[in-house]
Each structure stands twice: as C-alpha cells, then as structure tokens.
C-alpha positions, 0 to 999 in steps of 0.5 A: 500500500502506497501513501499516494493511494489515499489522496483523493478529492472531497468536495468541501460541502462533503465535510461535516461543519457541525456535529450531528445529534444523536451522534449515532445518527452519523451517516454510514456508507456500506461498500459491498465490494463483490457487487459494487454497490453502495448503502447509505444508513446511519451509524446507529444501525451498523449492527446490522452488517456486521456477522459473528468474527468480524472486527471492528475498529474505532478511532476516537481521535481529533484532526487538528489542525481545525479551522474554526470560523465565527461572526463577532455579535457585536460588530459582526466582523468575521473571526478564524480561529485555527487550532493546530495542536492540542497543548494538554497532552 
C-alpha cells in the first residue's frame, strides 16, 4: 500500500461543519465490494452488517489542525480561529 493511494478529492460541502445529534445518527456508507454497490444508513444501525468474527475498529481521535470560523455579535466582523495542536497532552 502506497501513501499516494489515499489522496483523493472531497468536495468541501462533503465535510461535516457541525456535529450531528444523536451522534449515532452519523451517516454510514456500506461498500459491498463483490457487487459494487453502495448503502447509505446511519451509524446507529451498523449492527446490522456486521456477522459473528468480524472486527471492528474505532478511532476516537481529533484532526487538528481545525479551522474554526465565527461572526463577532457585536460588530459582526468575521473571526478564524485555527487550532493546530492540542497543548494538554
């Protein structure tokens, strides 16, 4: 496997802005890969396509550097705010 292998184009509007809730409530891509089709579910639901020995891996991490942006309520002028390393490690 190559490093290259994982570059590929994500439109922006694909990327979350805000946190869904419930949180299980993330949308859930299923790849069947033998038929080359493709499901959209919700996480909460998950359950049903995994079968007895199956592994799965979740990863609780953050992905910073993170650009956050805001509208001051004042003077709405607009604020970015970029966030590049957690420092209570």
């Amino acid at each position: 496997m190559k490093l290259e292998e994982f570059n590929y184009y994500l439109p922006q509007g694909f990327i979350a802005q805000k946190q869904i809730k419930p949180r299980d409530h993330s949308r859930l891509m299923i790849l069947y890969r033998s038929r080359k089709e493709i499901e959209h579910n919700i996480f909460k639901n998950i359950g049903d396509y995994l079968k007895e020995g199956d592994l799965l891996v979740l990863n609780n991490t953050k992905v910073l550097p993170v650009r956050i942006y805001g509208i001051k309520e004042k003077t709405k002028g607009k604020v970015e705010i970029l966030l590049l390393k957690s420092l209570n490690d």
